[in-house]
N, C-alpha and C positions, 0 to 999 in steps of 0.2 A: 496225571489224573489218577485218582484213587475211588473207587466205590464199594459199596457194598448193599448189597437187598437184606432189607432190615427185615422182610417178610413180604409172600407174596401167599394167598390165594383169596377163598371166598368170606376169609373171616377179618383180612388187611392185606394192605398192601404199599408200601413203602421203601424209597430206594436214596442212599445217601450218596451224596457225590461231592470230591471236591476237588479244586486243580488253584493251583497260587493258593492266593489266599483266601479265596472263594468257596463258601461252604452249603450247601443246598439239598433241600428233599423233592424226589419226583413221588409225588401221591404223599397224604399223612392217613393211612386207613384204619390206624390201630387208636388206643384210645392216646391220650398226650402224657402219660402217666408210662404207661408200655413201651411209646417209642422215646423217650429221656430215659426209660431201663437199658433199652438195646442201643442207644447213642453211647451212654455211659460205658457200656462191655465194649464200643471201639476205644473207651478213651477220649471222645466228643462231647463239647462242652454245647447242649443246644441253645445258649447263649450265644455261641458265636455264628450260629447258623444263619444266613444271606437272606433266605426267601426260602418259602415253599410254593413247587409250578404242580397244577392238577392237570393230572388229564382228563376226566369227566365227574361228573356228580353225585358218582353211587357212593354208598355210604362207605364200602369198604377200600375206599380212596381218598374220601373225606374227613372220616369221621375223629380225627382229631386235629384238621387244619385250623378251625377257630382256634381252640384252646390255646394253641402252639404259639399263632398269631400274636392271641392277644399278651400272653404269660409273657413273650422276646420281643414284642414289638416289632414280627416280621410281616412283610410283605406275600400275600398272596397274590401267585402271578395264575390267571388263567383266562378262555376267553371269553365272550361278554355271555353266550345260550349256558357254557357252564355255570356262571356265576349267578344267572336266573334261575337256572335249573333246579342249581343246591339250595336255596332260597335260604331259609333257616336254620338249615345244617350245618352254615359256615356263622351261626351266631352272627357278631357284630368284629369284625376283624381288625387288628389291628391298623394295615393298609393294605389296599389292593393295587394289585397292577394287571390292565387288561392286555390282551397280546390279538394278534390277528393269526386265524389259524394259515398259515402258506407262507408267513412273514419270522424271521429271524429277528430274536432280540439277544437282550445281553446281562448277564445280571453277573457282576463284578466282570471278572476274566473269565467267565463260562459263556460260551454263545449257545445258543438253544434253537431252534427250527420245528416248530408242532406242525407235524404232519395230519392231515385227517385219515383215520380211520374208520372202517364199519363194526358198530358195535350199536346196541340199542343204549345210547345215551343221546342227550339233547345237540351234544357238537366233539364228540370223542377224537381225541387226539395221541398219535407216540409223538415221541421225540428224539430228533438227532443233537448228541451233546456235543460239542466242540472245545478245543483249548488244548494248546502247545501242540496244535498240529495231529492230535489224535480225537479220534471219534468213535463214541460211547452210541449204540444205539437203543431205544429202549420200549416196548410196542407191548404189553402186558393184554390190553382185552383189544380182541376185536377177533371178529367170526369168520371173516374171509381174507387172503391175500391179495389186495389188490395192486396193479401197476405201479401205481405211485407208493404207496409200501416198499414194495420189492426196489424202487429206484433209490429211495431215501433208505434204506438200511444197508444197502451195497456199499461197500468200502470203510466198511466200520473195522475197527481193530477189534472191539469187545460188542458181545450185546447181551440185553436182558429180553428176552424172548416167552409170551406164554407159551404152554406144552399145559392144557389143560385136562382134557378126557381120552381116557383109553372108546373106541364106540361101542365097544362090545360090552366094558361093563358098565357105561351109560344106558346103553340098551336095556339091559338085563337088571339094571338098580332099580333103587326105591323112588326117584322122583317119577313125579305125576306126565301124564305124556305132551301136555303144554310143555313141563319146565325144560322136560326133555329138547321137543323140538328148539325151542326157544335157544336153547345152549348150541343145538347143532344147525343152526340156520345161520345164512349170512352176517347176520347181527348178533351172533352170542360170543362163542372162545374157539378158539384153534385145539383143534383134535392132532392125539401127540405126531400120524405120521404127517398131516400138514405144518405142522414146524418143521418136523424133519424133513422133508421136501424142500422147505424155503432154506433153510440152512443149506442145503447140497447145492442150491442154485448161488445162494452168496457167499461163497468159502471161495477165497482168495490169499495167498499168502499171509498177507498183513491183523489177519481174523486171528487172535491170539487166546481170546475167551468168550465163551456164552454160559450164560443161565438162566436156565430153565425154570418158568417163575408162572405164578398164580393155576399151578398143579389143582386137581379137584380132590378133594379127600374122600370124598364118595364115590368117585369116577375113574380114580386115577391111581397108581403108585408111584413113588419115585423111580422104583427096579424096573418097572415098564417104561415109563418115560425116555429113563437114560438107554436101554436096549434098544427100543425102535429108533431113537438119536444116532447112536454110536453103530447100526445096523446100516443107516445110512451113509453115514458118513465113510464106513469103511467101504459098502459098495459104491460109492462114486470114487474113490481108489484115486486121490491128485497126487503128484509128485510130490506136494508139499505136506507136513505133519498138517493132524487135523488139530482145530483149535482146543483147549483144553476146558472141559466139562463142568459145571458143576447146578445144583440142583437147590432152587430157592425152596423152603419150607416156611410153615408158615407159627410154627413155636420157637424160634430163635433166627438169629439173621445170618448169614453169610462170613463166611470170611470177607475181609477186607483187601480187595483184588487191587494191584498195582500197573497199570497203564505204563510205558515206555515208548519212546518213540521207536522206532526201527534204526539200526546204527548206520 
């Protein structure tokens, strides 16, 4: 399994992934012009692209799944409150495929499992990705850690995880004191040391990478992010190395991380 975050915060957010010969986006948030720029810098043909799976309705998740759809003739996979939700945001798409949130589907050799999460969208989902025996975990918005979160993201080799506001300079910034709450309440983003928390709980050997994704550019830095991350992580102290780091932005995409079984 190979991925990469093509861009994550409050301006898109989009995640490529492929394993065999199966090629797929989690979220298109950028415009469809943007994400065939950053396909193209892997080397990806978004011709050969599978499907795109959403996790919920906001624009900067959606906003170039029509296009994408229609230009390749892919399949939108997501579930039926999302696809209400988005209403005309998703145009007229090429096809859809609906999914049930708590139920695993499959699109080529990827298995997928959308998890529900809390976020303020009509039916917000992550997703556990599956293929050749490795699991990709991937949970970009949602405002609190809940049980069923923390169960479905354990045992993952990699994950794509938000780390979106530092609180002090959410606090102290420019948004208005709704936007504020809104962001820090159980339905907005993960504040950076509640990642870091959830990370020290699911660090297990087999955890080989995370990144740190849909960061707030108002709220947040990278330099902070990774320090309260990596603070953690050396204070839970395992006998095993900790996974290795890296930090989605949202003006170019990621390296292209390579998955491996365990020998």
């Amino acid at each position: 399994m190979r991925f990469c975050v093509l861009g994550g915060g409050s301006k898109g957010n989009a995640t490529y992934i492929e394993a065999g010969g199966t090629r797929l986006l989690i979220d298109a948030g950028f415009s469809g012009r943007e994400i065939e720029s950053r396909l193209d810098a892997l080397g990806v043909d978004p011709a050969r692209l599978d499907a795109i799976v959403l996790s919920h309705e906001h624009g900067d998740h959606i906003r170039g799944a029509g296009v994408l759809s229609r230009r390749y003739r892919l399949p939108l996979c997501a579930n039926r409150a999302t696809f209400q939700a988005a209403g005309k945001g998703l145009g007229d798409p090429a096809a859809v495929q609906e999914f049930t949130t708590g139920t695993t589907f499959c699109c080529g050799e990827i298995k997928l499992h959308p998890f529900a999460v809390s976020h303020d969208a009509a039916e917000p989902v992550g997703f556990l990705v599956a293929a050749g025996g490795l699991l990709l975990g991937h949970c970009t918005d949602l405002g609190m850690v809940s049980r069923l979160a923390r169960h479905r993201l354990s045992g993952c080799h990699a994950l794509v995880l938000e780390c979106n506001h530092d609180p002090e300079m959410l606090s102290a910034g420019p948004y208005t004191p709704a936007l504020k709450q809104r962001v820090r309440s159980r339905h907005g983003h993960l504040a950076n040391h509640e990642a870091a928390d959830l990370l020290t709980e699911l660090l297990h050997p087999g955890l080989t990478r995370v990144v740190l994704s849909h960061l707030s550019e108002t709220n947040n830095t990278p330099a902070l992010a990774e320090q309260t991350v990596r603070a953690a992580l050396t204070a839970a102290a395992t006998a095993h190395p900790p996974p290795e780091l890296a930090i989605a932005c949202q003006q170019r995409g990621s390296a292209l991380f390579q998955l491996t079984p365990a020998p």
